[in-house]
Backbone as a printed PyTorch tensor [residue, N CA C, xyz], in Angstrom:
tensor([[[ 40.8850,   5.8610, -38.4960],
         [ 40.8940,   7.3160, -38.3470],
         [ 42.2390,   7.7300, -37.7440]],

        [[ 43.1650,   8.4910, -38.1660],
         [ 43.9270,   8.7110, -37.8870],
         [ 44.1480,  10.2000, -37.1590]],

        [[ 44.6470,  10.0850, -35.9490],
         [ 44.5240,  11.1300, -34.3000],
         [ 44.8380,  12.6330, -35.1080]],

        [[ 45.3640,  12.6050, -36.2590],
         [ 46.0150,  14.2060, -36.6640],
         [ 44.5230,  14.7730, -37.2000]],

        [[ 43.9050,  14.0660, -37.9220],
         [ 42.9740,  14.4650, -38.3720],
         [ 41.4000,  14.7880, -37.3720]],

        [[ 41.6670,  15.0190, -36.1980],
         [ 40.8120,  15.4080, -35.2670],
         [ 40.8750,  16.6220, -35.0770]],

        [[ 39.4650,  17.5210, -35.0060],
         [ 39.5570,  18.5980, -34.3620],
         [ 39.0090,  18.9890, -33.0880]],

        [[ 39.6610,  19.1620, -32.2190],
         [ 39.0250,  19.2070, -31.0600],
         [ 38.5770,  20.6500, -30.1760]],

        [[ 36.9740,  21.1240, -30.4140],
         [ 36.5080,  21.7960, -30.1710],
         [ 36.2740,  22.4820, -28.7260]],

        [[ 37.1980,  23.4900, -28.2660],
         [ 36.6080,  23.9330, -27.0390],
         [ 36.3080,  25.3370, -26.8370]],

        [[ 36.4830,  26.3690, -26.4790],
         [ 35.8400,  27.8530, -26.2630],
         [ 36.5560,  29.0530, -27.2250]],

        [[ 37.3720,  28.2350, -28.4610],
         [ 37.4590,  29.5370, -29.6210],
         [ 36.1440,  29.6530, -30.3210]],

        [[ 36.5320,  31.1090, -31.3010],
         [ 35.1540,  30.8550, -32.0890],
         [ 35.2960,  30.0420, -32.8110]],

        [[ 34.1010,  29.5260, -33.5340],
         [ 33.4690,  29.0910, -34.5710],
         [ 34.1740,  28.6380, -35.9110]],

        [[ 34.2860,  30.3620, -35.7730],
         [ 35.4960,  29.9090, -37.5440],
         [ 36.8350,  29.6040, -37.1190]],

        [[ 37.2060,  29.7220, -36.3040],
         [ 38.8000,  29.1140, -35.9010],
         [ 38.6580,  27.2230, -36.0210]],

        [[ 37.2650,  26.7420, -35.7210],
         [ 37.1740,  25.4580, -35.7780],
         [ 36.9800,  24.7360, -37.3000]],

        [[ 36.1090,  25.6000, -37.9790],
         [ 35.5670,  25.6470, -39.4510],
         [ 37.3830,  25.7850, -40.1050]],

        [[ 37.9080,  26.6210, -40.1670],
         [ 39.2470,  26.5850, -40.9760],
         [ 39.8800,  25.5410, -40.7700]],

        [[ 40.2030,  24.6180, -39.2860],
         [ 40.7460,  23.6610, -39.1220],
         [ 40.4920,  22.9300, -39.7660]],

        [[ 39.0210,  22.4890, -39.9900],
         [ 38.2810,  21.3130, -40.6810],
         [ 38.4290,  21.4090, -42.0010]],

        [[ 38.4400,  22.5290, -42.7830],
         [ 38.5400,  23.0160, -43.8650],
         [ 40.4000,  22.5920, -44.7290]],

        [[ 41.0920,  22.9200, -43.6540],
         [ 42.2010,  22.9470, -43.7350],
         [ 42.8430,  21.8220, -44.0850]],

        [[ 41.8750,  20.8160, -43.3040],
         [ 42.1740,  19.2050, -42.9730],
         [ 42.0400,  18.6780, -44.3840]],

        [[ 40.8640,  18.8720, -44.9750],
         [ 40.1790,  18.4210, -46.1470],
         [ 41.3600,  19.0650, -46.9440]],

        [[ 41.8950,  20.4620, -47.3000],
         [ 42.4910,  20.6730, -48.5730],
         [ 43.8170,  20.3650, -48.3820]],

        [[ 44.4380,  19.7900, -47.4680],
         [ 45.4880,  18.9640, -47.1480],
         [ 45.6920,  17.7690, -47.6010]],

        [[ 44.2280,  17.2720, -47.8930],
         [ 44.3100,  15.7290, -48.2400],
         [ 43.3650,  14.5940, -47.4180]],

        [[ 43.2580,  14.9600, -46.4760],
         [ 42.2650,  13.8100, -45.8650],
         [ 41.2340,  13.2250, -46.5150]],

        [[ 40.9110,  11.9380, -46.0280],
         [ 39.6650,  11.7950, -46.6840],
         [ 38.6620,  12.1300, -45.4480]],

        [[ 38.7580,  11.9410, -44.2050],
         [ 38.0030,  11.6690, -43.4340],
         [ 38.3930,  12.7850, -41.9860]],

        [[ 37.8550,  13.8760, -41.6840],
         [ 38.2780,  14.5290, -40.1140],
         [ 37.3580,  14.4270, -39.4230]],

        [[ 37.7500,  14.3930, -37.8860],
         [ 36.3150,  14.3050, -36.5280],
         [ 36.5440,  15.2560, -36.2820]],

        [[ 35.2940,  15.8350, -35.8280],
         [ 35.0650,  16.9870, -35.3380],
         [ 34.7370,  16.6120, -33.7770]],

        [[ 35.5420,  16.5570, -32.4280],
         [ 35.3370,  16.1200, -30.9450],
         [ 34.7850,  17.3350, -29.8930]],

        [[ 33.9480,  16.9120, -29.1700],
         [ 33.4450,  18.2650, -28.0770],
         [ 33.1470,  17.3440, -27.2930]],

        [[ 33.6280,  18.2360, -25.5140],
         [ 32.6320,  17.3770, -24.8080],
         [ 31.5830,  18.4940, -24.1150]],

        [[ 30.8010,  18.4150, -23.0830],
         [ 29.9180,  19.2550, -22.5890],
         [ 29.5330,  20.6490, -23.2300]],

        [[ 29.8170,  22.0170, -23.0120],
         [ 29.2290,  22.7050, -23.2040],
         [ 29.6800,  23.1400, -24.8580]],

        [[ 30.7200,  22.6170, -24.8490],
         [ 31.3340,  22.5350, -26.3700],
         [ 30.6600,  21.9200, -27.4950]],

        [[ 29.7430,  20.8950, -27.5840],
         [ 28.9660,  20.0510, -28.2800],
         [ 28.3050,  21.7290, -28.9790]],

        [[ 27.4640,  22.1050, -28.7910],
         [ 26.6180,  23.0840, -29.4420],
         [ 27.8740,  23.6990, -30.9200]],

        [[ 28.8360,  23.9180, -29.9500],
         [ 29.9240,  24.9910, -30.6430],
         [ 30.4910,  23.5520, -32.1630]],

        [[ 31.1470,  22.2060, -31.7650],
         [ 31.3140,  21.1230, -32.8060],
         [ 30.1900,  21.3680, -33.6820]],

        [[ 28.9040,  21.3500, -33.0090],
         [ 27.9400,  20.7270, -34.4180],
         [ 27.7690,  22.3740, -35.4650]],

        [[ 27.9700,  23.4050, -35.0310],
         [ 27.8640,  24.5830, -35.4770],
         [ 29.2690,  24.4520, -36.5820]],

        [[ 30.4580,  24.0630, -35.9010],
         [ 31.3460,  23.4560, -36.9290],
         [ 30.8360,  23.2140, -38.2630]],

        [[ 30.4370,  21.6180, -38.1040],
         [ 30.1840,  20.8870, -38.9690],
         [ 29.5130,  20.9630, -40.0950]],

        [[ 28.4390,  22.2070, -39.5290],
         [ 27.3140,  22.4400, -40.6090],
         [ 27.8160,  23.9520, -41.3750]],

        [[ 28.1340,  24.5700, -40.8920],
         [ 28.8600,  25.7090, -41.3930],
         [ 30.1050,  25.3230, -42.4470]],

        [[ 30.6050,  24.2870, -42.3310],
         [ 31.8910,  23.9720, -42.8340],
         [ 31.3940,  22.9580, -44.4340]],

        [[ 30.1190,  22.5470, -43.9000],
         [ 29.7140,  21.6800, -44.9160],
         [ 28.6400,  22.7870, -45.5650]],

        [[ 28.4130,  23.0520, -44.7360],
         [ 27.3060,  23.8790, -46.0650],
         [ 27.4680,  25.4780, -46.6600]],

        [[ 29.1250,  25.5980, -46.2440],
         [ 29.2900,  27.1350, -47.0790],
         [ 31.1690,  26.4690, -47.8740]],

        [[ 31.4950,  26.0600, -47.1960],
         [ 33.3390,  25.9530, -47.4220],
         [ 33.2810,  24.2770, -48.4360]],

        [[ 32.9670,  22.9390, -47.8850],
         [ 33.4980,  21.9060, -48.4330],
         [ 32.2900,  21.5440, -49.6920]],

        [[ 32.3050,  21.3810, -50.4110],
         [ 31.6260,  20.3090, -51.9690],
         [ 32.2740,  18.6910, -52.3780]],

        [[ 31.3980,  18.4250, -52.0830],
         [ 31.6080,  16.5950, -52.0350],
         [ 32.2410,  16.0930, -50.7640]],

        [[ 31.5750,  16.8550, -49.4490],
         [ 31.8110,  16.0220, -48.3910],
         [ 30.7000,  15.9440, -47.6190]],

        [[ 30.5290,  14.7890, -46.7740],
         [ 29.2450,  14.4650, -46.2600],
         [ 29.8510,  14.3240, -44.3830]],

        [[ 28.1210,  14.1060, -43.7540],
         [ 28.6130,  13.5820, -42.5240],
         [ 28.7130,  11.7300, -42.2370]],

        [[ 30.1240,  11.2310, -41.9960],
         [ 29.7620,   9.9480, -41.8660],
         [ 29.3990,   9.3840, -40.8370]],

        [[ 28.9810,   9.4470, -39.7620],
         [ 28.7700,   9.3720, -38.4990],
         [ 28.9100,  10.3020, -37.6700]],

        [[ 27.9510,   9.9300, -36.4730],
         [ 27.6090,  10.9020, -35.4330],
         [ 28.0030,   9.8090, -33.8580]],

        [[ 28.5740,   9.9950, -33.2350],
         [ 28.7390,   9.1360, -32.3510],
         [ 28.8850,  10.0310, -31.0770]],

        [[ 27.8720,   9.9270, -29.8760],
         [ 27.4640,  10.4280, -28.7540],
         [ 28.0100,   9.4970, -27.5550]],

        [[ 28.3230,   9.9210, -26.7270],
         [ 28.7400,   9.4230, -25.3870],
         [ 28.7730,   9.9710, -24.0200]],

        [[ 28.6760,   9.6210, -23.1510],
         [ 29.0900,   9.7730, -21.5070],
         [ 30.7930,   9.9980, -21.2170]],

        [[ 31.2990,  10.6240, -21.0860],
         [ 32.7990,  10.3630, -20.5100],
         [ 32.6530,  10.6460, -18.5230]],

        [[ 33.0530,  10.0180, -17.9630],
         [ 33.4960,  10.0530, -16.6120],
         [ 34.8350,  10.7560, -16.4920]],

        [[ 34.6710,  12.0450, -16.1080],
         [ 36.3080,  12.6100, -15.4060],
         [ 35.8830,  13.2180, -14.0900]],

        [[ 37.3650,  13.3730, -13.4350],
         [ 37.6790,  13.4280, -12.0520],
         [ 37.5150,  15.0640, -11.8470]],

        [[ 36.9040,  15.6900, -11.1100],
         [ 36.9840,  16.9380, -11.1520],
         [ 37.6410,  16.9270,  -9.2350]],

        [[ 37.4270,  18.3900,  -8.8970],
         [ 38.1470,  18.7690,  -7.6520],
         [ 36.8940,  18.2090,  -6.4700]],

        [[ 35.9020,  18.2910,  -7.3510],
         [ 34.3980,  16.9780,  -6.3440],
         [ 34.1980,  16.4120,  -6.4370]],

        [[ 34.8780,  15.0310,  -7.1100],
         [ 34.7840,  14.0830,  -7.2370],
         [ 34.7940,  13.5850,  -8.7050]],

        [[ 34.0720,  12.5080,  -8.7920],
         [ 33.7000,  12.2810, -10.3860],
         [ 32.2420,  12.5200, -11.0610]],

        [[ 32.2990,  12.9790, -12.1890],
         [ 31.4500,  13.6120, -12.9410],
         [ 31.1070,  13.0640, -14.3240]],

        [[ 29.9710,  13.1100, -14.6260],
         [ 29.9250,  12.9350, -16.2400],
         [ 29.5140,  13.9970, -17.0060]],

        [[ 30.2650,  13.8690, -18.2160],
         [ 30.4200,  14.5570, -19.3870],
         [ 29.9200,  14.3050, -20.3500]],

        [[ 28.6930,  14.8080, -21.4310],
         [ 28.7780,  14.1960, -22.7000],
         [ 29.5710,  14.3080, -23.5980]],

        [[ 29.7680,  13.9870, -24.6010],
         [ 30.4290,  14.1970, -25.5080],
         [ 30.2120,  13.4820, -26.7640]],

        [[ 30.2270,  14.3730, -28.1250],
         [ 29.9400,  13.7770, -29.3240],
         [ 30.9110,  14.0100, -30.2250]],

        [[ 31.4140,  12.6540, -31.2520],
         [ 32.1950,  12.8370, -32.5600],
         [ 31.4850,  13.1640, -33.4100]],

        [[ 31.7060,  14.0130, -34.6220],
         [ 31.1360,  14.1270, -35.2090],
         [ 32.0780,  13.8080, -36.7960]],

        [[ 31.8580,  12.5620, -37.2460],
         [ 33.1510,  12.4900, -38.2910],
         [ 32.4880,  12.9300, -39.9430]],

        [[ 33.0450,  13.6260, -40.8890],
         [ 32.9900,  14.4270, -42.0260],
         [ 33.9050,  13.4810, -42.7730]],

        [[ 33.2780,  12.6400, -43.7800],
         [ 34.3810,  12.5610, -44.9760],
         [ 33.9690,  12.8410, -46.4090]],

        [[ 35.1590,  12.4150, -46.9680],
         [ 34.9990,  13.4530, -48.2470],
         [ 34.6080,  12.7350, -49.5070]],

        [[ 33.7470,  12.6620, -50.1160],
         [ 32.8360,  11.4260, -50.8870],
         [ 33.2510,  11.6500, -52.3260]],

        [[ 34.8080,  12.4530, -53.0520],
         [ 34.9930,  12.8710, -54.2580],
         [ 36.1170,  11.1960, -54.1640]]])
């Protein structure tokens, strides 16, 4: 997976994330992640499905990959979830 082809989701709207992904695909990719961590996750998967089920034809989801991240905040350390959500393109 190559780092350009990531989109990384945090407090724009919706379709600002959807065009990225969109963008990615008619550029050429075969394969973009869609990344969120905490309150952002809702906003990625709203991505994904919007992007696949009105904008891309012949692309699927290829994995879903969920996690814990540990970061340092101003109280200490904290955990974060966070999910990839990777889209490739099955033409």
């Amino acid at each position: 997976m190559l780092k350009d082809n990531t989109v990384f989701v945090g407090n724009k709207p919706v379709m600002n994330y959807v065009l990225a992904v969109v963008t990615q695909f008619n550029n050429g990719a075969d394969e973009v992640a869609i990344k969120a961590r905490g309150k952002a996750i809702s906003r990625a998967v709203d991505t994904a499905e919007i992007a696949l089920n009105r904008f891309l034809d012949g692309v699927a989801k290829k994995e879903i990959v969920t996690s814990t991240e540990v970061i340092d905040t101003d109280s200490g350390k904290t955990n974060v979830s966070s999910i990839e959500i990777v889209l490739m393109n099955q033409k």
